[in-house]
C-alpha positions in Angstrom: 117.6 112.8 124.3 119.6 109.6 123.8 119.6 108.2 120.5 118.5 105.0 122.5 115.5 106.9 123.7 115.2 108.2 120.2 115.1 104.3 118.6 112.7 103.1 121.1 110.5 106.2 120.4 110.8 105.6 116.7 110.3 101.7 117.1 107.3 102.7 118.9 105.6 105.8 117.2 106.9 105.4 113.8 104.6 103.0 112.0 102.0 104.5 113.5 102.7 107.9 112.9 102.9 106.4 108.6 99.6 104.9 108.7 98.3 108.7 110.4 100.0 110.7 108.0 99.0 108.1 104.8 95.9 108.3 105.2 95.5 112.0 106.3 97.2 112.4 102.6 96.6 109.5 100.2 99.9 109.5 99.4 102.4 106.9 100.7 105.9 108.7 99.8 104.7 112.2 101.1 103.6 110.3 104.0 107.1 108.8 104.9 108.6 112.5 103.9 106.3 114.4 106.5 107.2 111.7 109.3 110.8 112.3 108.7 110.4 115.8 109.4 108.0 115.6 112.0 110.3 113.3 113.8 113.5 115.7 113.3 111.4 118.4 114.6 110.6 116.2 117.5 114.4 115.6 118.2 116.0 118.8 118.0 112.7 120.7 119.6 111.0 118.3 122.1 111.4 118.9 125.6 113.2 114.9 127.2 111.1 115.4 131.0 108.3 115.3 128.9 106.0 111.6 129.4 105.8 108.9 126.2 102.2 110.2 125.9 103.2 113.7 125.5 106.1 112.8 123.3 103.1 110.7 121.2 101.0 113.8 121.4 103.4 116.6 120.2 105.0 113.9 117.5 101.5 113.5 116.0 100.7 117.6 116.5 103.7 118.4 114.6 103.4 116.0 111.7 99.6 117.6 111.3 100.9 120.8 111.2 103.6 119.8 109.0 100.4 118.6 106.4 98.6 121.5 106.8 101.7 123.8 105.9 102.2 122.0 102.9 98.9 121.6 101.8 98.6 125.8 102.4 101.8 126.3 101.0 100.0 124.2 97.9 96.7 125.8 98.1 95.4 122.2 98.0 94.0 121.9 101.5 90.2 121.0 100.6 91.2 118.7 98.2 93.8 116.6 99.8 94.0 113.5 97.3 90.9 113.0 95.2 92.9 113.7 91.8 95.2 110.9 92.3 92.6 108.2 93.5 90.4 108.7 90.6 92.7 106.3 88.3 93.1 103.0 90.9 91.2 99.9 89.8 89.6 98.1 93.2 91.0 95.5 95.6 88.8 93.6 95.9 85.2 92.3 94.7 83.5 94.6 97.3 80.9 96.7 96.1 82.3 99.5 98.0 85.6 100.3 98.9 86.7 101.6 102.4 89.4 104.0 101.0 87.1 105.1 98.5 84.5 105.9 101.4 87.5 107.6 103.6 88.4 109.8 100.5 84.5 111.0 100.3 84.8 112.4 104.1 86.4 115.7 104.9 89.9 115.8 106.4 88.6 116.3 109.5 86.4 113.5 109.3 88.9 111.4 108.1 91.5 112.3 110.9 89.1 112.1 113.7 87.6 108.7 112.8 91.7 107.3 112.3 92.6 109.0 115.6 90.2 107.4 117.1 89.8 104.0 116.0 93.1 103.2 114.2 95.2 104.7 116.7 92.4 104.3 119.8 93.3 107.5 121.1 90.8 108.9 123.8 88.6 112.1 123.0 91.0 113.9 125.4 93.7 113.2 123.2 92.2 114.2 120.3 90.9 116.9 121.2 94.6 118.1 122.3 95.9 117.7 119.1 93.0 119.1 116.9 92.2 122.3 119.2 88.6 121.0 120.1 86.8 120.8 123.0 86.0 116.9 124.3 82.5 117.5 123.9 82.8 118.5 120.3 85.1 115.5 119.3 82.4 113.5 120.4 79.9 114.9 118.4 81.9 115.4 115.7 83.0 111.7 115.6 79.1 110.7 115.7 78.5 113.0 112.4 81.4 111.0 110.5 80.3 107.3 111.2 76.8 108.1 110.1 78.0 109.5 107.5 80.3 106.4 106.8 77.4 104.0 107.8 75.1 106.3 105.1 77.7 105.6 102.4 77.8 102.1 102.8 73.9 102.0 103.0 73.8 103.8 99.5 76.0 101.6 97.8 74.9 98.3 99.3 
């Protein structure tokens, strides 16, 4: 790979790849930290015939592994980043707040719903990167925004 083709790639995946991996974690810094690796892993190990979706695909598969390591590593998994979110005061006047509602989902739940509508990938997609079967990414993206829509019922 060219480091032209690896500029354009990182002009093109790299915000992108943040706003995944921030709010997979809660944490901004660690964020940034996991796509740096994931995009060095992606330069040194990804195949150059491959197509810009693949190269999106196994970017984003490798920084989700890269969180999931860690978070093992940490034995922290289930509990991503509900310690540090306790202390924020709100944005805004809301009653509710969105992150605050992301942070009561699973990890799963919060990864599916911002694969899907942050980063409109397609149920194929998705289910590529998370090991799941179309059919069950559909499903389980039904559970989580009823469960979203139940939270903001709740609190409204």
């Amino acid at each position: 790979m060219t480091d032209d083709e690896f500029k354009r790639h990182y002009e093109l995946l790299g915000a992108p790849l943040w706003g995944y991996l921030r709010h997979m974690t809660g944490d901004p810094d660690l964020a940034q930290d996991i796509a740096q690796d994931a995009f060095i892993r992606w330069y040194t190990n990804a195949n150059p015939d491959l197509t810009d979706a693949q190269h999106k695909a196994f970017l984003y598969r490798t920084a989700t592994r890269l969180v999931i390591d860690r978070y093992r590593r940490e034995k922290r998994f289930e509990r991503m980043t509900v310690e540090h979110e306790a202390g924020r005061e709100p944005v805004h006047d809301l009653k509710i707040d969105l992150e605050e509602v992301l942070h009561r989902l699973s990890k799963k739940e919060r990864t599916l719903l911002w694969l899907s509508y942050a980063e409109n990938w397609t149920h194929e997609e998705i289910a590529g990167l998370l090991h799941l079967k179309k059919g069950s990414v559909k499903v389980l993206l039904f559970r989580a925004r009823k469960k979203v829509l139940s939270m903001f019922k709740s609190e409204s």
